[in-house]
FILO-276249 format. One line per field, with one value per residue (C-alpha): residue number from 1; x negated, y negated, z negated. Coordinates in nm, 4 decimals, always signed. Each point is the difference from the previous one (the first is absolute). Last residue first. Layout:
BEGIN
n = c(NUM	...)
x = c(X	...)
y = c(Y	...)
z = c(Z	...)
END
This chain:
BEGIN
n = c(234	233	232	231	230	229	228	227	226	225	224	223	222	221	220	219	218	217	216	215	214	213	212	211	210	209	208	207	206	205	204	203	202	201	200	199	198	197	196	195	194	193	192	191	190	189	188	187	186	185	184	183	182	181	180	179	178	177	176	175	174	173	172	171	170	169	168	167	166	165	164	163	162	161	160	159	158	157	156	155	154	153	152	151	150	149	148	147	146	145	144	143	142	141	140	139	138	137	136	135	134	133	132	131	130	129	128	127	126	125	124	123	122	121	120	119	118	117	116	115	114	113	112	111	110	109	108	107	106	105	104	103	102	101	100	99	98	97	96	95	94	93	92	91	90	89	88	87	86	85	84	83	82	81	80	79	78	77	76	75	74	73	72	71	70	69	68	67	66	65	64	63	62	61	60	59	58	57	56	55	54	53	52	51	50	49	48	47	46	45	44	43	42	41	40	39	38	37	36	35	34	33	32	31	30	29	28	27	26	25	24	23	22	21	20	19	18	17	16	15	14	13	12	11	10	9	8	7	6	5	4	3	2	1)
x = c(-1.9196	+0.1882	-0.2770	-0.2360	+0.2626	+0.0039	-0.3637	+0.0053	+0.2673	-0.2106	-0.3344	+0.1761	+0.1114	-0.3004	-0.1726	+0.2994	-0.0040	-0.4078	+0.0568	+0.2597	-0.2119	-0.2986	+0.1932	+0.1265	-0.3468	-0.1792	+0.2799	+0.0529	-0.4113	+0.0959	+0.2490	-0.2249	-0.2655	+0.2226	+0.2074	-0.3974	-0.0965	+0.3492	-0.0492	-0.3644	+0.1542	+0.2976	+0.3274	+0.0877	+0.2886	+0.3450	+0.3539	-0.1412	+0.0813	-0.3292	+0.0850	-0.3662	-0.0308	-0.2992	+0.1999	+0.2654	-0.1740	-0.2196	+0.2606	+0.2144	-0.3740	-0.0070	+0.3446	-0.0554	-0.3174	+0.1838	+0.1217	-0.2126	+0.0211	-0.1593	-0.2615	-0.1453	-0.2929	+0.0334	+0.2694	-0.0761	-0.3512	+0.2141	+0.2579	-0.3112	-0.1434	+0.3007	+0.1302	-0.3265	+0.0465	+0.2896	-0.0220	-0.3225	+0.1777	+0.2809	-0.2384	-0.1954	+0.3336	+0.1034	-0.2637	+0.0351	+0.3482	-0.0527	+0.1251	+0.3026	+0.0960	+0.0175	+0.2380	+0.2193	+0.0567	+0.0282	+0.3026	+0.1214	+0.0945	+0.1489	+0.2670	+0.2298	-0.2396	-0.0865	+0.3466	-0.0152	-0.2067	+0.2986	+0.1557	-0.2581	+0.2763	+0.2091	-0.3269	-0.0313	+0.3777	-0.0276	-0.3118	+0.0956	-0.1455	+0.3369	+0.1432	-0.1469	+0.0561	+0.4495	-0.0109	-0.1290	+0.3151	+0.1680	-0.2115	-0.0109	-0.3045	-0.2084	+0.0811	-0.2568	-0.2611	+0.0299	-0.0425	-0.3165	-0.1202	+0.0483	-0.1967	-0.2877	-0.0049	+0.0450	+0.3223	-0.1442	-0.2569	+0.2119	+0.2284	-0.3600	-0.1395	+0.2549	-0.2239	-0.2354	+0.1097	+0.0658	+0.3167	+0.1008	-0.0234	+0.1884	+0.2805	+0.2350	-0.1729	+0.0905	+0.3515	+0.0585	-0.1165	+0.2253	+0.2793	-0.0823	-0.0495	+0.3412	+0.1835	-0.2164	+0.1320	+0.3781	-0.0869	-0.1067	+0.2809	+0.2445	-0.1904	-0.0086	+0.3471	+0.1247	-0.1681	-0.3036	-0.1495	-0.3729	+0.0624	-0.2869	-0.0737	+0.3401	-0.1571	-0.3085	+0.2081	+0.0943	-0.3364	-0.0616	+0.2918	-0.0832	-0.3136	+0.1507	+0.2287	-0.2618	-0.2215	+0.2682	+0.0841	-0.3904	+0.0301	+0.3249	-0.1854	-0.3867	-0.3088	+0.0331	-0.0364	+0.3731	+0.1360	-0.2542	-0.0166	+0.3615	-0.0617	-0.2734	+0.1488	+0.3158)
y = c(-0.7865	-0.1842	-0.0014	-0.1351	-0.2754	-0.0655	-0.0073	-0.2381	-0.2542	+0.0761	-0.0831	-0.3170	-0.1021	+0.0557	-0.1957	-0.3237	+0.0682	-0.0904	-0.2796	-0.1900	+0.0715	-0.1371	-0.3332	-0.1409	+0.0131	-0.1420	-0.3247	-0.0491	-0.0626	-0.2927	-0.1559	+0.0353	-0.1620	-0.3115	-0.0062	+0.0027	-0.2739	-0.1929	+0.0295	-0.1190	-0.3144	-0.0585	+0.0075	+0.3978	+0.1622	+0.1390	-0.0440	+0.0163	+0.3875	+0.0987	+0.3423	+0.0516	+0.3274	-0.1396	-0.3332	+0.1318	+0.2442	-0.2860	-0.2352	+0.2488	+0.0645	-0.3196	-0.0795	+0.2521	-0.1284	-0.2671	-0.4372	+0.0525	-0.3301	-0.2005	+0.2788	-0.0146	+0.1302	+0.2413	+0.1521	-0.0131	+0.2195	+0.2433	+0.0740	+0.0360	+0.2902	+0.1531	+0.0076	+0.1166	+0.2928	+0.0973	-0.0032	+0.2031	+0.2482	+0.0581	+0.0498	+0.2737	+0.1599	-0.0462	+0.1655	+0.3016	+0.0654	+0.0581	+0.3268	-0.0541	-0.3188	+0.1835	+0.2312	-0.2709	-0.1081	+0.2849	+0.0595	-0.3127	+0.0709	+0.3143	-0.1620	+0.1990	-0.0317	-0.3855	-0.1054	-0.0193	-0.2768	-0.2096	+0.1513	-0.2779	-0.2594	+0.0693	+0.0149	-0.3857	-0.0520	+0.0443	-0.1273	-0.3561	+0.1216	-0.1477	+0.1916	+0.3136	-0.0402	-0.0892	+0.3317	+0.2444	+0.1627	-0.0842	+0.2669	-0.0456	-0.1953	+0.3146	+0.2187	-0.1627	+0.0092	+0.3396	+0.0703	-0.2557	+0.1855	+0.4167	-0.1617	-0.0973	+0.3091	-0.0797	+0.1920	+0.3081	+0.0727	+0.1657	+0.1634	+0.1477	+0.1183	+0.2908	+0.1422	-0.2411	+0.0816	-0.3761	+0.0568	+0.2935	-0.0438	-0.3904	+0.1976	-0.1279	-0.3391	-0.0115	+0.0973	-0.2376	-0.3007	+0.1180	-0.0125	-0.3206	-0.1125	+0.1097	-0.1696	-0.3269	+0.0107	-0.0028	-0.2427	-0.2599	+0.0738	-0.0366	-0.3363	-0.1325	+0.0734	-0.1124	-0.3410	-0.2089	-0.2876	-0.0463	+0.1867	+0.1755	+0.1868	+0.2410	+0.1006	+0.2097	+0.2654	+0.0510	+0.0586	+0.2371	+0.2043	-0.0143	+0.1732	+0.2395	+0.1212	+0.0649	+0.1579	+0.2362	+0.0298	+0.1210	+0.2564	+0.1364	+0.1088	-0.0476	-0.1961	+0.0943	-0.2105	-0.0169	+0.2791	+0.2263	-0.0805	+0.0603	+0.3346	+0.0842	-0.1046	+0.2511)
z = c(+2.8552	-0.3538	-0.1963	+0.2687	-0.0253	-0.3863	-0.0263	+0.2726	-0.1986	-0.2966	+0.1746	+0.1046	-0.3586	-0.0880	+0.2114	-0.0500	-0.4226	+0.0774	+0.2309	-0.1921	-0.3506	+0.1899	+0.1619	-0.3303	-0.1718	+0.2883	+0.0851	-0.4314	+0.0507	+0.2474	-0.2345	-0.3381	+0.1691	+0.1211	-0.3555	-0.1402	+0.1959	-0.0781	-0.3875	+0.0634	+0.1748	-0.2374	+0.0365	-0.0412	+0.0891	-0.1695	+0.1246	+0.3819	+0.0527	+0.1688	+0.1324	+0.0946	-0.2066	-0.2076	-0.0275	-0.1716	-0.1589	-0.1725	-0.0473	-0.2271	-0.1852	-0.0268	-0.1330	-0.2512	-0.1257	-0.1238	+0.0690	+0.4136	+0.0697	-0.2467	-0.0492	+0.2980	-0.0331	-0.2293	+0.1110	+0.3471	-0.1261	-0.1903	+0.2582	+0.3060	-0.2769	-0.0544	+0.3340	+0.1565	-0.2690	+0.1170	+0.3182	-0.0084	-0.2433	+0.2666	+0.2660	-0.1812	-0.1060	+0.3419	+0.1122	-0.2815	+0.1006	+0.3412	+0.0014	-0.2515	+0.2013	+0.3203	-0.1901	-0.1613	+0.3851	+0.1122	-0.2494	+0.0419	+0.3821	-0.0681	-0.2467	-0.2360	-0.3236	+0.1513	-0.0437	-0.3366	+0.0001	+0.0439	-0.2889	-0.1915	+0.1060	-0.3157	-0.2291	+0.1141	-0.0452	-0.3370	-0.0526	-0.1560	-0.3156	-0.1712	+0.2886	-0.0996	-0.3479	+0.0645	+0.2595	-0.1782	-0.1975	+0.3273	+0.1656	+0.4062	-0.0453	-0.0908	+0.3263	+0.1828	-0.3419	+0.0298	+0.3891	+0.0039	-0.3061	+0.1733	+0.2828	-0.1647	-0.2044	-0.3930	-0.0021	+0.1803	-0.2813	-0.2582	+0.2200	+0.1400	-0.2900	+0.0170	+0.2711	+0.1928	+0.3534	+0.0992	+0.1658	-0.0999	-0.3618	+0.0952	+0.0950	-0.3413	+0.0558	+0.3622	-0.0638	-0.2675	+0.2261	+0.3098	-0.3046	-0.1056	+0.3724	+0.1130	-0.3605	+0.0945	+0.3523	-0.1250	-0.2590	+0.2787	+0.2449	-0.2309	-0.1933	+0.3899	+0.1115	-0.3346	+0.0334	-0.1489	+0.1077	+0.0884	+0.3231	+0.1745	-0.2884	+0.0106	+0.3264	-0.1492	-0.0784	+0.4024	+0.0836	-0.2506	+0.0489	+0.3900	-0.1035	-0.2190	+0.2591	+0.2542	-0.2638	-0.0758	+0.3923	-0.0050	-0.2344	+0.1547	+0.2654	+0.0097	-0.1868	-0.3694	-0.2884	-0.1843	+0.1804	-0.0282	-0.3699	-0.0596	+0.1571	-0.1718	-0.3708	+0.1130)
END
């Protein structure tokens, strides 16, 4: 009985993949209700009415999570702290009244309400290369990551310290910083003086390198996924 509910939740043919049909148009149509900031009875029906599909699609999962990750009993104790097992809790979260009046005093409600979103990427084919390229080149971007970061650091200390009157906490530098690194450039925040400008200029054309190697890495393997995919299929 487990097997089959497993095979229907994860397989890849017949009734498996009208399940992941469904679910995906579930998803979708859950994420509706946050279009409008005004409630109705359409919306709050079709809101509780996905909630009650994803509670039990979240049950299942746990109650097949031995299967899944082939740990033994250990495994219902390690499924709810899977990445995917906390974007389909804190989905169904909202839907609690009990929770409602501390999540909106966080002014997350709706936050954890769009995280269904990502739920899309257990039924999609696309996202799953993609989370595969990103498991092979993890240690790139990990490299490229930490560059960024540190170059951010170090550009958000110096235009705090030199322009103090501008930049009123570190914060707000380290905000600038990105924001200049990735060559958005928002406006709200830039320097006035002449050294603040050098290193805005510096900051700019560096953003142009660290932008471009994640973008060309994710692009290779992306491409060598795409092949992989195709010999496959010959």
């Amino acid at each position: 009985m487990r097997e089959r509910l497993y095979n229907l939740l994860t397989g890849e043919a017949g009734r498996a993949v009208w399940c992941g049909r469904v679910m995906t148009v579930l998803i979708v149509a859950s994420l509706v209700p946050l279009c409008f900031k005004e409630p109705s009875p359409i919306l709050e029906a079709i809101e509780y009415a996905c909630v009650a599909v994803f509670i039990v699609d979240y049950l299942a999962r746990w109650v097949t999570a031995d299967l899944k990750l082939g740990k033994g009993p250990l495994s219902f104790l390690i499924y709810p702290f899977t990445p995917m097992a906390i974007i389909d809790l804190l989905s169904i979260l909202p839907a609690f009244n009990a929770l409602n009046d501390a999540l909106r005093t966080l002014r997350v409600l709706r936050l954890f309400r769009t995280m269904r979103a990502f739920k899309l990427i257990r039924y999609s084919k696309s996202t799953s290369a993609i989370a595969a390229v990103f498991e092979k080149q993890r240690q790139a971007l990990l490299a490229v990551l930490c560059l960024a970061i540190g170059y951010i650091l170090v550009s958000a200390l110096i235009i705090f310290n030199v322009e103090p009157e501008t930049f009123a906490t570190f914060f707000d530098a380290v905000y600038w910083a990105v924001v200049s690194l990735t060559t958005v450039g928002y406006g709200d925040l830039y320097p006035s003086t002449d050294v603040g400008r050098a290193v805005a200029m510096i900051s700019s054309l560096m953003g142009v390198a660290v932008v471009a190697l994640p973008s060309g890495i994710i692009t290779a393997g992306m491409l060598d996924e795409l092949r992989g995919e195709g010999d496959g299929e010959r």
